[in-house]
gemmi code that builds the backbone of each chain (N, CA, C; Angstrom):
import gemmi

chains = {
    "A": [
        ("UNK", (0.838, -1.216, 0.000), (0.000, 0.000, 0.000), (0.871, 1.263, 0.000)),
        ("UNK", (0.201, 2.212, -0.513), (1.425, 3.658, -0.572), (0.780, 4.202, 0.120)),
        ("UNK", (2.363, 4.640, 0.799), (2.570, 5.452, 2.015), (1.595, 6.905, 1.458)),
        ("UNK", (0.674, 7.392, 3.015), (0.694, 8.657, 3.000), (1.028, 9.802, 3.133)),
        ("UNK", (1.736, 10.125, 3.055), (2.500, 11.358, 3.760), (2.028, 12.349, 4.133)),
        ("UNK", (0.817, 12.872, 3.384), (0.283, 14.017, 4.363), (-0.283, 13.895, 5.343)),
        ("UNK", (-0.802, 12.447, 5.812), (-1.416, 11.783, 6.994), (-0.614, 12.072, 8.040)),
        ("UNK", (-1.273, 13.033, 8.997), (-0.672, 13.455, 10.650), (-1.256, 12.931, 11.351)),
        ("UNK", (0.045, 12.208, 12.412), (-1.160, 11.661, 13.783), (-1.455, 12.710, 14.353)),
        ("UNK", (-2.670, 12.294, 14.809), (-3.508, 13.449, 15.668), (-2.377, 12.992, 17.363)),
        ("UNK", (-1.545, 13.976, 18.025), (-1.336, 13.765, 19.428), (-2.190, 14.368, 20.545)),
        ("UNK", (-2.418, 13.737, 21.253), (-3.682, 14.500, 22.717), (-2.232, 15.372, 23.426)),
        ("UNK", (-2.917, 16.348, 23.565), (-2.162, 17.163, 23.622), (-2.499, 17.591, 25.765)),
        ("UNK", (-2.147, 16.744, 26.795), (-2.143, 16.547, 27.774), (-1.313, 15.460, 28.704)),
        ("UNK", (-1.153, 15.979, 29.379), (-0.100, 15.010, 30.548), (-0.172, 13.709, 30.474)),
        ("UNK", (1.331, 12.903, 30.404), (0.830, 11.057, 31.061), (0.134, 11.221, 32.234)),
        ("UNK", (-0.669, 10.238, 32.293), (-0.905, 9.552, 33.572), (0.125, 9.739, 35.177)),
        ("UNK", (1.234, 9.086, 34.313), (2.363, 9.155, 35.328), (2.582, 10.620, 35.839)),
        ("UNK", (2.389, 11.296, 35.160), (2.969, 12.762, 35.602), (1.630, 13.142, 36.621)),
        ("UNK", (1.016, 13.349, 36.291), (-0.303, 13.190, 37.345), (-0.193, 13.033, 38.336)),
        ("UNK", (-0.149, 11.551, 38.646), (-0.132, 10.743, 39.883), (1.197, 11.248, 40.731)),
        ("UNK", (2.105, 11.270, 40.151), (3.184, 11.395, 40.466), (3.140, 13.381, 41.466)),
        ("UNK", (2.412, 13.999, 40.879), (2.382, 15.501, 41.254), (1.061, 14.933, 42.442)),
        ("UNK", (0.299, 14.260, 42.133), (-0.834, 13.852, 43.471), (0.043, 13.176, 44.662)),
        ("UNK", (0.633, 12.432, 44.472), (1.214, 11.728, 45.413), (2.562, 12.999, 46.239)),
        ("UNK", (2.721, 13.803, 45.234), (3.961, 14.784, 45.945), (2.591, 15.580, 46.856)),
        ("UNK", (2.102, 15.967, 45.984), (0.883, 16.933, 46.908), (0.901, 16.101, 48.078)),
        ("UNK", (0.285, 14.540, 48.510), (0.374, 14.279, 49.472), (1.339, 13.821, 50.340)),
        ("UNK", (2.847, 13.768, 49.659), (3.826, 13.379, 50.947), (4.302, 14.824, 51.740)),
        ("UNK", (4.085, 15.998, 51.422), (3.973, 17.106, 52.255), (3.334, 18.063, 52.461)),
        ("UNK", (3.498, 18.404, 54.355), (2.376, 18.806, 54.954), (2.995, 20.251, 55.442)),
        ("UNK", (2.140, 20.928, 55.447), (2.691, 22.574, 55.791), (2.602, 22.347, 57.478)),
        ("UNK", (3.388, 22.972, 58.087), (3.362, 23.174, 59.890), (3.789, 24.587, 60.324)),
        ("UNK", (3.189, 24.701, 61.159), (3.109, 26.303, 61.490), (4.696, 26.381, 62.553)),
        ("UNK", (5.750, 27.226, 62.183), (6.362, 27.341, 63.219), (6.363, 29.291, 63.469)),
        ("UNK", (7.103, 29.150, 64.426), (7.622, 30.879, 65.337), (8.160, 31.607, 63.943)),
        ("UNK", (8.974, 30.537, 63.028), (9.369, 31.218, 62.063), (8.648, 31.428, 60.750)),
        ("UNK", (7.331, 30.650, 60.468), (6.466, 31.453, 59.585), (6.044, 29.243, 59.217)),
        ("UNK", (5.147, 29.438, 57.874), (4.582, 27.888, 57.453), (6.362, 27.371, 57.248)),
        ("UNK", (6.415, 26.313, 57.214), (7.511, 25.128, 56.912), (6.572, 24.188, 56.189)),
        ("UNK", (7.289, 23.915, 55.333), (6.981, 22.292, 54.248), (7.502, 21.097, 55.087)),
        ("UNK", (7.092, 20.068, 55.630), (7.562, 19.213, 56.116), (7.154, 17.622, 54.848)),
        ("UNK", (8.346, 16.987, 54.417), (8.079, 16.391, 53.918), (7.834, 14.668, 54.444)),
        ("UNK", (6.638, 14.283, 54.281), (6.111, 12.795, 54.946), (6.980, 11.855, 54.881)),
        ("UNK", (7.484, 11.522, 53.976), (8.350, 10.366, 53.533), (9.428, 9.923, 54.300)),
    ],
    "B": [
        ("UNK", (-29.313, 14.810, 34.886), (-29.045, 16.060, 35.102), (-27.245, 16.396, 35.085)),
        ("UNK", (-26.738, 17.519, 34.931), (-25.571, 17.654, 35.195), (-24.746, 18.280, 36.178)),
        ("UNK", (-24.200, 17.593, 37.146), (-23.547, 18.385, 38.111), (-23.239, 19.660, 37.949)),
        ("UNK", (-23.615, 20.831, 38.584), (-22.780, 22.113, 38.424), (-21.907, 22.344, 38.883)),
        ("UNK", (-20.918, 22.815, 37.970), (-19.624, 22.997, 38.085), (-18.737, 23.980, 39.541)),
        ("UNK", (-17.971, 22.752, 40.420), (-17.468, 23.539, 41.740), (-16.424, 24.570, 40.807)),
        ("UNK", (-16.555, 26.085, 41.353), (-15.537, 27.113, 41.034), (-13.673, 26.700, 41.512)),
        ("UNK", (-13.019, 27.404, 40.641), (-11.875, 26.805, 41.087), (-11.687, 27.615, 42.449)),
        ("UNK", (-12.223, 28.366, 42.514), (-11.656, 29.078, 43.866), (-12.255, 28.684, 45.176)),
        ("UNK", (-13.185, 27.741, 45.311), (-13.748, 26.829, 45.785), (-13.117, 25.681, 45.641)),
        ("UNK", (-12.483, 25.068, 45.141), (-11.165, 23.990, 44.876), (-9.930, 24.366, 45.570)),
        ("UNK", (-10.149, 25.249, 45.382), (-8.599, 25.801, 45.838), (-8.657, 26.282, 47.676)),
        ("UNK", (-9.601, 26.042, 47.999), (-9.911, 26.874, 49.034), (-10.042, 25.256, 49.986)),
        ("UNK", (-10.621, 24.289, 49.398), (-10.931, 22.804, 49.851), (-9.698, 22.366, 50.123)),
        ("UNK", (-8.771, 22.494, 48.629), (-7.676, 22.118, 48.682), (-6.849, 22.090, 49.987)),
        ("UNK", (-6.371, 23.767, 50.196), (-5.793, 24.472, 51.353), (-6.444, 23.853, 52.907)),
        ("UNK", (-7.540, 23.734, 52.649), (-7.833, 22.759, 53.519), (-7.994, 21.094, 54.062)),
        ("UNK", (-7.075, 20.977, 53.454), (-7.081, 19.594, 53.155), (-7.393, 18.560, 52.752)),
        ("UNK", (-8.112, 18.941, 51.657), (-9.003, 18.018, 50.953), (-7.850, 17.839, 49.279)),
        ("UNK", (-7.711, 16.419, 49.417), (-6.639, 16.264, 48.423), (-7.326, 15.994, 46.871)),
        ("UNK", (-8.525, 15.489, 46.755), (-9.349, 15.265, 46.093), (-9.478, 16.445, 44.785)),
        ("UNK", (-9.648, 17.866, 45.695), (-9.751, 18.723, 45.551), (-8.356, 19.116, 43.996)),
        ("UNK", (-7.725, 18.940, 44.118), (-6.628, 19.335, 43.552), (-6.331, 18.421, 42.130)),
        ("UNK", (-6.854, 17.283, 42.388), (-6.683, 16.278, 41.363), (-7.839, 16.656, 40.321)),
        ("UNK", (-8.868, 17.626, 40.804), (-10.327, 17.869, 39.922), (-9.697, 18.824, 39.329)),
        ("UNK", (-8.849, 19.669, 39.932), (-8.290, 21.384, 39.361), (-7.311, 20.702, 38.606)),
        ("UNK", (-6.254, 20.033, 38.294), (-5.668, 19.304, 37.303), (-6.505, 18.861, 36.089)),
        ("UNK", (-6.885, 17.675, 36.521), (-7.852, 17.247, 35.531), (-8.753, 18.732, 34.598)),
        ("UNK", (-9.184, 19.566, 35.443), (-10.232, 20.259, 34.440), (-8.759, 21.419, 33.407)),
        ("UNK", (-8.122, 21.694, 34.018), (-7.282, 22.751, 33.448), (-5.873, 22.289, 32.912)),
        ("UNK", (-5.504, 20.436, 32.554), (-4.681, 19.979, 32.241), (-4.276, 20.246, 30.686)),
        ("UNK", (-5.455, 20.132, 30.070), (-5.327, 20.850, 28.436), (-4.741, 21.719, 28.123)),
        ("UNK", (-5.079, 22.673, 28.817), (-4.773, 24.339, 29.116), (-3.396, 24.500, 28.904)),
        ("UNK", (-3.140, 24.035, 30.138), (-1.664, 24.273, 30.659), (-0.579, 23.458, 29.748)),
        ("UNK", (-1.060, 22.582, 29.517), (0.308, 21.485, 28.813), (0.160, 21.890, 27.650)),
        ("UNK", (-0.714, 22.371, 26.945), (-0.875, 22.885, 25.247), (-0.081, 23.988, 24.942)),
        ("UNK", (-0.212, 25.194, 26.368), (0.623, 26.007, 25.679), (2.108, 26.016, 26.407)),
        ("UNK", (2.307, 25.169, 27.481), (4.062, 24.743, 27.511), (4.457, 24.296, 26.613)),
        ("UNK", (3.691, 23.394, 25.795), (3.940, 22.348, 24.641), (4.305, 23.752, 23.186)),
        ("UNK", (3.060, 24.262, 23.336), (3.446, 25.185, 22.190), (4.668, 26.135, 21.913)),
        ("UNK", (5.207, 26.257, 23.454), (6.833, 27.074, 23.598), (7.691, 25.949, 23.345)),
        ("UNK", (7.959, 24.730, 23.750), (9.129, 24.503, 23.804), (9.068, 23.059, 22.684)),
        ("UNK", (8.241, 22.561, 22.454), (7.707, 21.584, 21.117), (8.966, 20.637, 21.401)),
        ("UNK", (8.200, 19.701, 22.375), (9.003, 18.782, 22.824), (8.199, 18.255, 24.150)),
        ("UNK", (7.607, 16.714, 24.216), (6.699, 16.592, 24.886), (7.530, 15.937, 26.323)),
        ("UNK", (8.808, 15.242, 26.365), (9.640, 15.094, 27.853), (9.456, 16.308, 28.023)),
        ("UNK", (10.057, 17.171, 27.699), (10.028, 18.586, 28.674), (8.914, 19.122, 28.706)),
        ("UNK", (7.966, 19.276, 28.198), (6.580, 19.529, 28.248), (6.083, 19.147, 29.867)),
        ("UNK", (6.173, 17.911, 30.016), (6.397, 16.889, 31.011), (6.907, 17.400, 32.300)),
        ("UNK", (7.627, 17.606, 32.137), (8.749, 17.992, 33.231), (8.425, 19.439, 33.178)),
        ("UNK", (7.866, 20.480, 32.839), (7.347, 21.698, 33.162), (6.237, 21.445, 33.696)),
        ("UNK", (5.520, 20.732, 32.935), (4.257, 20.596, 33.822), (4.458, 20.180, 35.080)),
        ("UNK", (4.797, 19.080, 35.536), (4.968, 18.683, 36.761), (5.771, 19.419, 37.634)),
        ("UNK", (6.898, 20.457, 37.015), (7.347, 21.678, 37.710), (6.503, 22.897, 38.258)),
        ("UNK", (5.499, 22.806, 37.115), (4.550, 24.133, 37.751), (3.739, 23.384, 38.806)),
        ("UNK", (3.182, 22.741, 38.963), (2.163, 21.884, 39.863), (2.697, 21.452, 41.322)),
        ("UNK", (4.255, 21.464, 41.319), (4.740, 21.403, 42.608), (4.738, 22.683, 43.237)),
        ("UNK", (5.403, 23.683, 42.120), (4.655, 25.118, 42.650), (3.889, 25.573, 42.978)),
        ("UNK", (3.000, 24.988, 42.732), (1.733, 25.584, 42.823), (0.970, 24.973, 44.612)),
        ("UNK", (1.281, 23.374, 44.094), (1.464, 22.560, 45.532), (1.995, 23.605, 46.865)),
        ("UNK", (3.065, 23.622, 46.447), (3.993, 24.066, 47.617), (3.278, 25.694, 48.434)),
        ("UNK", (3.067, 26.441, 46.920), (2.844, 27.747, 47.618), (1.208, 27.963, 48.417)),
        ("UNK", (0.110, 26.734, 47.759), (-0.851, 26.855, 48.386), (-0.682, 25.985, 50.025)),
        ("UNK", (0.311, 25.168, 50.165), (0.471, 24.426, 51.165), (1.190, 25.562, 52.308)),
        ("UNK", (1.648, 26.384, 51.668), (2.255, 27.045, 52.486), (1.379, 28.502, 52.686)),
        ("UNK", (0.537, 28.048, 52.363), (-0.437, 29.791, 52.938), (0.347, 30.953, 51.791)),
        ("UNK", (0.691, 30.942, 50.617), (0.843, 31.987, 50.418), (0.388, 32.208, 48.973)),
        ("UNK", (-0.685, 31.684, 48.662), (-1.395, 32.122, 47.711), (-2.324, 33.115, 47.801)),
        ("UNK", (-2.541, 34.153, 47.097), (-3.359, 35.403, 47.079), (-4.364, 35.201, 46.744)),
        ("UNK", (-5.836, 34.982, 46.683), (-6.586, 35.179, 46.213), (-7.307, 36.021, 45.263)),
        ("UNK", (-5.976, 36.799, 44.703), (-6.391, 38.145, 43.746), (-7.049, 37.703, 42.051)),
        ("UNK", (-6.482, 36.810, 41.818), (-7.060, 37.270, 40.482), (-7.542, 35.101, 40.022)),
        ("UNK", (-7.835, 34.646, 38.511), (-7.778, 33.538, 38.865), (-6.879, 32.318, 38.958)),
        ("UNK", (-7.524, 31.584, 39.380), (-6.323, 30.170, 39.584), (-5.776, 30.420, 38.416)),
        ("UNK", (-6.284, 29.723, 37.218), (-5.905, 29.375, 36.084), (-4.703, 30.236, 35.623)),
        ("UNK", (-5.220, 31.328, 35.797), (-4.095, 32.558, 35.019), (-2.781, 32.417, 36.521)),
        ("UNK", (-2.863, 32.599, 36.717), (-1.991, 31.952, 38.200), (-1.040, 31.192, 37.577)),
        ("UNK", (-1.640, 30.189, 37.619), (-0.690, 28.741, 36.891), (-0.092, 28.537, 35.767)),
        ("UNK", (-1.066, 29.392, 35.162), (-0.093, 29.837, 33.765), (1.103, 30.631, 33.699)),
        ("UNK", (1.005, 31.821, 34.617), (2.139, 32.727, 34.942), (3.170, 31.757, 35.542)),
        ("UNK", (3.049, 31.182, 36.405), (4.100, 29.561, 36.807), (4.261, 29.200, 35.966)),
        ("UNK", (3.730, 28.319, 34.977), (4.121, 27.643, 33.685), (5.447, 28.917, 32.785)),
        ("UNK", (4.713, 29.187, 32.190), (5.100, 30.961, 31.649), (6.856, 31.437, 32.000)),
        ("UNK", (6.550, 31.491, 33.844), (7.781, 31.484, 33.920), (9.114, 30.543, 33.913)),
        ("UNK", (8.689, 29.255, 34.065), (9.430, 27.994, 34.049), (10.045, 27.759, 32.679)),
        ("UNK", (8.729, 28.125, 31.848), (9.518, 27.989, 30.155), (10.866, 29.199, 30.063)),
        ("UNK", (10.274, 30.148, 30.873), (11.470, 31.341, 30.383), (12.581, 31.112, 30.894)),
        ("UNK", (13.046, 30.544, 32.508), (14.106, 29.994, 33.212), (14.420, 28.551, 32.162)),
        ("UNK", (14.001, 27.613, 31.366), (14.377, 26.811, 30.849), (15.204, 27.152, 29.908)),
        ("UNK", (14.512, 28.153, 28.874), (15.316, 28.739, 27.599), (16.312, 29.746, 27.975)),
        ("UNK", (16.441, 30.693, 29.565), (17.546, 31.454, 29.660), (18.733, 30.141, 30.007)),
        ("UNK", (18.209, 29.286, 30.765), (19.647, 27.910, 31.107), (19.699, 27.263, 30.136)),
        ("UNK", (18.774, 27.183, 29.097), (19.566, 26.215, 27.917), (20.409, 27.325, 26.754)),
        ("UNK", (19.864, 28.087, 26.916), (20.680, 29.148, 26.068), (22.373, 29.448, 26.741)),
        ("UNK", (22.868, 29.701, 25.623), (24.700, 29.589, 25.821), (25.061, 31.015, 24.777)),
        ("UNK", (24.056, 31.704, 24.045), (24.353, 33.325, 23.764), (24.040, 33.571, 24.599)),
        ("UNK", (25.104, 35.090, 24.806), (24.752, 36.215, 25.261), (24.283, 37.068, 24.878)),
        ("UNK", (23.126, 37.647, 25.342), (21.687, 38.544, 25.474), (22.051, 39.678, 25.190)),
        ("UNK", (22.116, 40.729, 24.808), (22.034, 42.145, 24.992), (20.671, 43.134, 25.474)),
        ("UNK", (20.291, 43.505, 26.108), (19.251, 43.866, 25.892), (18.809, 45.208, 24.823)),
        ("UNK", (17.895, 45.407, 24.181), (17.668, 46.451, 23.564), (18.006, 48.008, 24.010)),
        ("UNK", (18.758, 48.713, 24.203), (19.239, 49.544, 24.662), (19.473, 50.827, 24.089)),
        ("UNK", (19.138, 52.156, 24.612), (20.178, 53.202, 23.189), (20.742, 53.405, 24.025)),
        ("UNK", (21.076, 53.235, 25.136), (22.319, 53.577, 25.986), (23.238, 52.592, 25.912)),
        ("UNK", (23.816, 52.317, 24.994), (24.648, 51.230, 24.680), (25.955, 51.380, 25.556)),
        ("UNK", (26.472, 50.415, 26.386), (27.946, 50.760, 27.343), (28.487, 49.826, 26.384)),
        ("UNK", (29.946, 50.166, 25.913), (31.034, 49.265, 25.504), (31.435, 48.550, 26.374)),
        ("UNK", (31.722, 49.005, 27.231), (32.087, 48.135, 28.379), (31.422, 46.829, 29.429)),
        ("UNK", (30.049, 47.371, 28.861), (29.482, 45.278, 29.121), (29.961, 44.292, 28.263)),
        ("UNK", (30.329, 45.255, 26.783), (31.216, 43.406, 26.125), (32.316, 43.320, 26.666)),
        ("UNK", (32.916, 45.071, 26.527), (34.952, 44.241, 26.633), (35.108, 44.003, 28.253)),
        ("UNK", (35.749, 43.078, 28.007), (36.245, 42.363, 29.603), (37.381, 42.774, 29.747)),
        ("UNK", (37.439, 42.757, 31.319), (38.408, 42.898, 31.957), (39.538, 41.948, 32.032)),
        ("UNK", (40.391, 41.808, 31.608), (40.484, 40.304, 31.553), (41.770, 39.880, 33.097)),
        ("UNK", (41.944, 40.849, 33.910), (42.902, 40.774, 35.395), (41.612, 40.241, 36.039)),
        ("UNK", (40.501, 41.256, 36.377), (39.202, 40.501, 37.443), (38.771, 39.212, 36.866)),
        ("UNK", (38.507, 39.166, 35.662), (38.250, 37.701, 35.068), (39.113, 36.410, 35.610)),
        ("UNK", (40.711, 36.898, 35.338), (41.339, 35.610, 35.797), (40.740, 35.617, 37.638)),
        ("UNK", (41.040, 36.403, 38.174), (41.068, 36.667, 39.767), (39.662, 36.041, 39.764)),
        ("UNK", (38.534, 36.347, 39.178), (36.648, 35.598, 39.644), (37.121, 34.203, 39.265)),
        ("UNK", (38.204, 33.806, 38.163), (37.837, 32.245, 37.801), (38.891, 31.668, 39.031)),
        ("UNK", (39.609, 32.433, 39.387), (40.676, 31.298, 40.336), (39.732, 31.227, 41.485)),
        ("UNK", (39.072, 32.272, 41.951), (37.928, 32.462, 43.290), (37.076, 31.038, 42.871)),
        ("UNK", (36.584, 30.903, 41.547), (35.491, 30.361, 41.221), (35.822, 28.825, 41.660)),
        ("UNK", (37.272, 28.511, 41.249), (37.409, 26.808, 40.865), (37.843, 26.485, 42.394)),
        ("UNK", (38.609, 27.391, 43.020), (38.786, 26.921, 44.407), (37.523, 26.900, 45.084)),
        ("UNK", (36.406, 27.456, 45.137), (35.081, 27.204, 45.519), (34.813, 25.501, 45.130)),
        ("UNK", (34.994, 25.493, 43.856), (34.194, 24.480, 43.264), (35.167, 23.303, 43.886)),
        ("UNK", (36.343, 23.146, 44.203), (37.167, 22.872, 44.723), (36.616, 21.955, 45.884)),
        ("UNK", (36.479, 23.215, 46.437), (35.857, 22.804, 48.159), (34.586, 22.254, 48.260)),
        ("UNK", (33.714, 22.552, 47.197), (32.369, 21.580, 47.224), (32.552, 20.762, 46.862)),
        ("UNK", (33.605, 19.904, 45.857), (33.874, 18.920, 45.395), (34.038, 17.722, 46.588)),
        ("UNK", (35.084, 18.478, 47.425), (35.559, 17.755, 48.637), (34.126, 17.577, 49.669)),
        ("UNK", (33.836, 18.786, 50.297), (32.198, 18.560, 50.365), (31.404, 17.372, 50.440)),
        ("UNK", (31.131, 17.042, 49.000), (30.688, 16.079, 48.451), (30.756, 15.333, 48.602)),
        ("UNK", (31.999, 14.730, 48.560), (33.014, 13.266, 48.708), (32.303, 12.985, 49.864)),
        ("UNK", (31.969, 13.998, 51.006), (31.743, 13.498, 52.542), (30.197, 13.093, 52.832)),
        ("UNK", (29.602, 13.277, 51.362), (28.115, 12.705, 51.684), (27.615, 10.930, 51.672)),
        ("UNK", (26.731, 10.546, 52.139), (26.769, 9.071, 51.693), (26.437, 8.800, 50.282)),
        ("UNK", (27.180, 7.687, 49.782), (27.030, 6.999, 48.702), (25.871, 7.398, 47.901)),
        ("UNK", (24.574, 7.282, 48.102), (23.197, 7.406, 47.567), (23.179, 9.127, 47.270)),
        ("UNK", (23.226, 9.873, 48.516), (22.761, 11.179, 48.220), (23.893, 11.461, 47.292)),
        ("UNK", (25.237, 11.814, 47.236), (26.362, 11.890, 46.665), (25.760, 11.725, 45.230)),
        ("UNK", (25.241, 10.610, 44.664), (25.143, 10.329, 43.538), (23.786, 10.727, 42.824)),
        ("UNK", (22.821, 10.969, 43.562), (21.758, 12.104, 43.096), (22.100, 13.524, 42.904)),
        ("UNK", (22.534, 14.308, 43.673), (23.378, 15.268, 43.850), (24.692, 15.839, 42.270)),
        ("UNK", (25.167, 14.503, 42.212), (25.754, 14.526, 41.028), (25.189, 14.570, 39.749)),
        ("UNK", (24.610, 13.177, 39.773), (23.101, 13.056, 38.674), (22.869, 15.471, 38.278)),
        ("UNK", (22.129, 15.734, 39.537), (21.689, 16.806, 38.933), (21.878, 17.626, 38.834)),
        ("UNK", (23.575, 18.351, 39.732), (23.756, 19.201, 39.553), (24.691, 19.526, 38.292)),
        ("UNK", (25.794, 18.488, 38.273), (26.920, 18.213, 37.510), (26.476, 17.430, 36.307)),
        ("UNK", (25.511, 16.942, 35.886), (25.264, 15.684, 34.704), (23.936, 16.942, 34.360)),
        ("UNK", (23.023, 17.606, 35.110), (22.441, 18.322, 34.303), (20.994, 16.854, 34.091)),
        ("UNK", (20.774, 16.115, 35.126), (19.667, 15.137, 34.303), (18.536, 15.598, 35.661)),
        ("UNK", (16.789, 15.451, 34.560), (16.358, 15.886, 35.596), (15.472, 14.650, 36.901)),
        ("UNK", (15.141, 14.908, 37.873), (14.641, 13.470, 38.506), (14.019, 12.418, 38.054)),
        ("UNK", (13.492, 12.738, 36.828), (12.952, 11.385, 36.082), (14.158, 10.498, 35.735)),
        ("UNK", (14.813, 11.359, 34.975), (16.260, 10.377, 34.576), (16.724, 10.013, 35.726)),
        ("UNK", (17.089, 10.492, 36.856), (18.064, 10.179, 38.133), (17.053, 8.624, 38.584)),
        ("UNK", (16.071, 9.029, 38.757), (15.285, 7.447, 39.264), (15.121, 6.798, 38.431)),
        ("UNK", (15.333, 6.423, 36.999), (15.416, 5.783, 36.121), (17.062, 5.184, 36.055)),
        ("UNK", (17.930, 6.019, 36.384), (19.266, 5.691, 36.462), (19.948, 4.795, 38.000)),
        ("UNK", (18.992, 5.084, 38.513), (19.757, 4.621, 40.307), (18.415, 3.422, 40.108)),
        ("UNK", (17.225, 3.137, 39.942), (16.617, 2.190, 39.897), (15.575, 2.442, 41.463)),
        ("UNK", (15.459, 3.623, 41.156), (14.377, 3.915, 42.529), (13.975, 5.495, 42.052)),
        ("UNK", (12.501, 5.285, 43.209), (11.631, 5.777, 42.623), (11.860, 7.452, 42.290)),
        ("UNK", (10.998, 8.198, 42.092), (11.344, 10.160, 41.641), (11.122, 10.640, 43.345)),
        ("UNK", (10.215, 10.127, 43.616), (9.787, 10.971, 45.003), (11.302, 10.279, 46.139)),
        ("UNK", (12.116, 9.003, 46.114), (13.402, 8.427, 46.902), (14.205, 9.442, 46.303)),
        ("UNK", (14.215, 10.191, 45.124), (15.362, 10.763, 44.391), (15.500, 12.075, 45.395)),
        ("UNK", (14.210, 12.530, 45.491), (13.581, 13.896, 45.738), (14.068, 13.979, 47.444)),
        ("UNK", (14.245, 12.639, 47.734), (14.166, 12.948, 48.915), (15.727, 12.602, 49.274)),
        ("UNK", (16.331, 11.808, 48.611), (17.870, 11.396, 48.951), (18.428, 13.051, 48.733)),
        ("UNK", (17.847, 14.245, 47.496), (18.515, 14.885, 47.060), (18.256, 15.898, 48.458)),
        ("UNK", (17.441, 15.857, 48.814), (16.714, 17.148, 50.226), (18.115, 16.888, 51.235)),
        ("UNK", (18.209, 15.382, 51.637), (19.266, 15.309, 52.398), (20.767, 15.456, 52.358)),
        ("UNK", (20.747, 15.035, 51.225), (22.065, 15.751, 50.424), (22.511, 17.427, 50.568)),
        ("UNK", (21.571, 18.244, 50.316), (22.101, 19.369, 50.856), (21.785, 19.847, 52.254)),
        ("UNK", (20.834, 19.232, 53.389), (20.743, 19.128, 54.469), (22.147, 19.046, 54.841)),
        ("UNK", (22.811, 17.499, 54.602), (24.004, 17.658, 55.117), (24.975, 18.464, 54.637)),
        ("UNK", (25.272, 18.762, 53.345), (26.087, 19.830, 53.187), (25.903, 21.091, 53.397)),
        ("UNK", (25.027, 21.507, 53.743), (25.045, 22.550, 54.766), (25.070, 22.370, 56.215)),
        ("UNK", (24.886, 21.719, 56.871), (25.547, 20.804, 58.310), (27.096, 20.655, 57.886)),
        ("UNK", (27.354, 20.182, 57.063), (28.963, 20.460, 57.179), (29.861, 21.492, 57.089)),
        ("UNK", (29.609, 22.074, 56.375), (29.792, 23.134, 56.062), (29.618, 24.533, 56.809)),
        ("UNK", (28.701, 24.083, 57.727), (28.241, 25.008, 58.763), (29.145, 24.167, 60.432)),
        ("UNK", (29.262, 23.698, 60.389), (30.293, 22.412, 61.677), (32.000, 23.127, 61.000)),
        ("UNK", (32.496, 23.047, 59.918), (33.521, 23.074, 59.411), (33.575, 24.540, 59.574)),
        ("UNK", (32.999, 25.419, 59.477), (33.421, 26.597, 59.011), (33.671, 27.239, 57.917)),
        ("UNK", (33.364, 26.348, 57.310), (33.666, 26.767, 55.522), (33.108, 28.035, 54.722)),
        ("UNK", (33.616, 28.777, 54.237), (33.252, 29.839, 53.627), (33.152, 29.479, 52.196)),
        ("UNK", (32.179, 29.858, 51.336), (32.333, 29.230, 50.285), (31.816, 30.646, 49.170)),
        ("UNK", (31.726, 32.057, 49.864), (32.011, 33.121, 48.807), (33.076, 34.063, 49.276)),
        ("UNK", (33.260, 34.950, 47.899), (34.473, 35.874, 48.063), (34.085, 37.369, 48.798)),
    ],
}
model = gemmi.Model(1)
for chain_id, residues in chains.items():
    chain = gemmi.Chain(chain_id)
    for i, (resn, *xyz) in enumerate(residues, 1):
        res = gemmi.Residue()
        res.name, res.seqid = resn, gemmi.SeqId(i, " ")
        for name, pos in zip(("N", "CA", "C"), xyz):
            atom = gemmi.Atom()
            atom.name, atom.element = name, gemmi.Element(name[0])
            atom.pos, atom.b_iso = gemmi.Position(*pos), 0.0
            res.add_atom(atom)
        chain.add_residue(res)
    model.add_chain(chain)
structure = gemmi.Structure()
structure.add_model(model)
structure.setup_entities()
C-alpha cells in the first residue's frame, strides 16, 4: 500500500498519567506546619 | 441532570484545607490548558512533562504554604508559573549572550576585563574545589543524586530511572544531600564566597 505522507497523527495534547499521579502523590507526601518562624513544608516520607 | 460545576476558587480553598481530592479535579479540568501552551513554547513533549509537573509542585507548595493570594484567577496563576518555568528553561539552555535592547549602549558590558576575570575564575574553581571535597563526605546514595543533577544536568525522572528507585526516593535522597552539606559546612566553618 502507498505510504501517505500528508497523513498526521492526531497527538492528545495533555499530561501522562504518570505525571499526574506522580504531582498527586507529591501533593500528598507534604504537609505545611506552622512554626515561630512562619509555614515550613515538612516532607512525609 | 448535570452536576454544576465547583468554582476553582472553591477547589482551591478545599484544597488548602485539606481536601486532596480537591486538587486532582483542578488538574484534571485545566490539564489541556496548561500542557498545550508549555507544549506550544518549547515543542518537545519530555520537557513539556517535566514543566508541567514543575509548575504543579509550585503551585502545591505555595498553596500548602499559605501563600497564595486570592487576587485574580487560579488558572491565570498557573499559567504565569508555567510561563515562567519555560522562560528559566530557555535562559539555562541558552549559551548566547543577550544584549538587551538599549540606546544607551555601554562598551564596556562586552569588553572584559580580563585581570578581574582571571582573579573571579581562580575564586570560582577553588570554591568548586571545596564543594567537590564537600561532596566526597556525603553518603554513597545522596552523593550520587546530587551529582546526577547538579553536575550531569539530568532531571529526577532520569536520576530514578538511572539509580533504579523511585522520583519521590530521588527527591528525597537529594533534600538530604544538601541538608548535610550545609551541616557540614556550617560544623567546618567553611566559607564558600568571596
Amino acid at each position: 500500500m502507498e505510504k501517505n505522507y500528508f497523513f498526521q497523527e492526531k497527538i492528545s495534547l495533555e499530561p501522562k498519567r504518570k505525571t499526574i499521579n506522580f504531582i498527586l502523590s507529591y501533593s500528598k507526601s507534604i504537609k505545611a506546619q506552622r512554626t515561630s518562624m512562619g509555614n515550613l513544608l515538612l516532607d512525609l516520607n | 441532570m448535570k452536576k454544576p460545576l465547583i468554582a476553582d476558587s472553591v477547589l482551591v480553598s478545599k484544597y488548602i484545607s485539606g481536601h486532596e481530592k480537591s486538587l486532582e479535579i483542578l488538574i484534571n479540568r485545566h490539564k489541556q490548558r496548561i500542557y498545550s501552551f508549555i507544549y506550544s513554547k518549547v515543542y518537545d513533549r519530555d520537557l513539556t512533562e517535566d514543566i508541567f509537573q514543575d509548575t504543579f509542585i509550585k503551585v502545591i507548595r505555595t498553596l500548602k504554604l499559605g501563600n497564595y493570594n486570592e487576587e485574580g484567577k487560579f488558572i491565570s496563576w498557573v499559567m504565569r508559573i508555567a510561563h515562567n518555568l519555560v522562560i528559566d528553561h530557555f535562559r539555562k539552555s541558552s549559551r548566547i549572550p543577550k544584549f538587551e535592547n538599549s540606546h544607551d549602549f555601554d562598551i564596556f558590558s562586552v569588553l572584559k576585563n580580563t585581570d578581574i576575570d582571571i582573579e573571579n575564575k581562580m575564586i570560582k574553581d577553588q570554591i568548586l574545589g571545596e564543594v567537590k571535597k564537600i561532596i566526597e563526605l556525603l553518603p554513597d546514595d545522596q552523593k550520587e543524586v546530587l551529582i546526577y543533577r547538579y553536575y550531569n544536568d539530568l532531571s529526577f525522572k532520569e536520576i530514578s530511572e538511572k539509580t533504579g528507585v523511585s522520583i519521590n526516593t530521588s527527591l528525597g535522597r537529594m533534600r538530604y544531600a544538601l541538608i548535610n552539606l550545609r551541616n557540614i559546612i556550617k560544623k567546618k566553618n567553611i566559607i564558600l564566597t568571596n
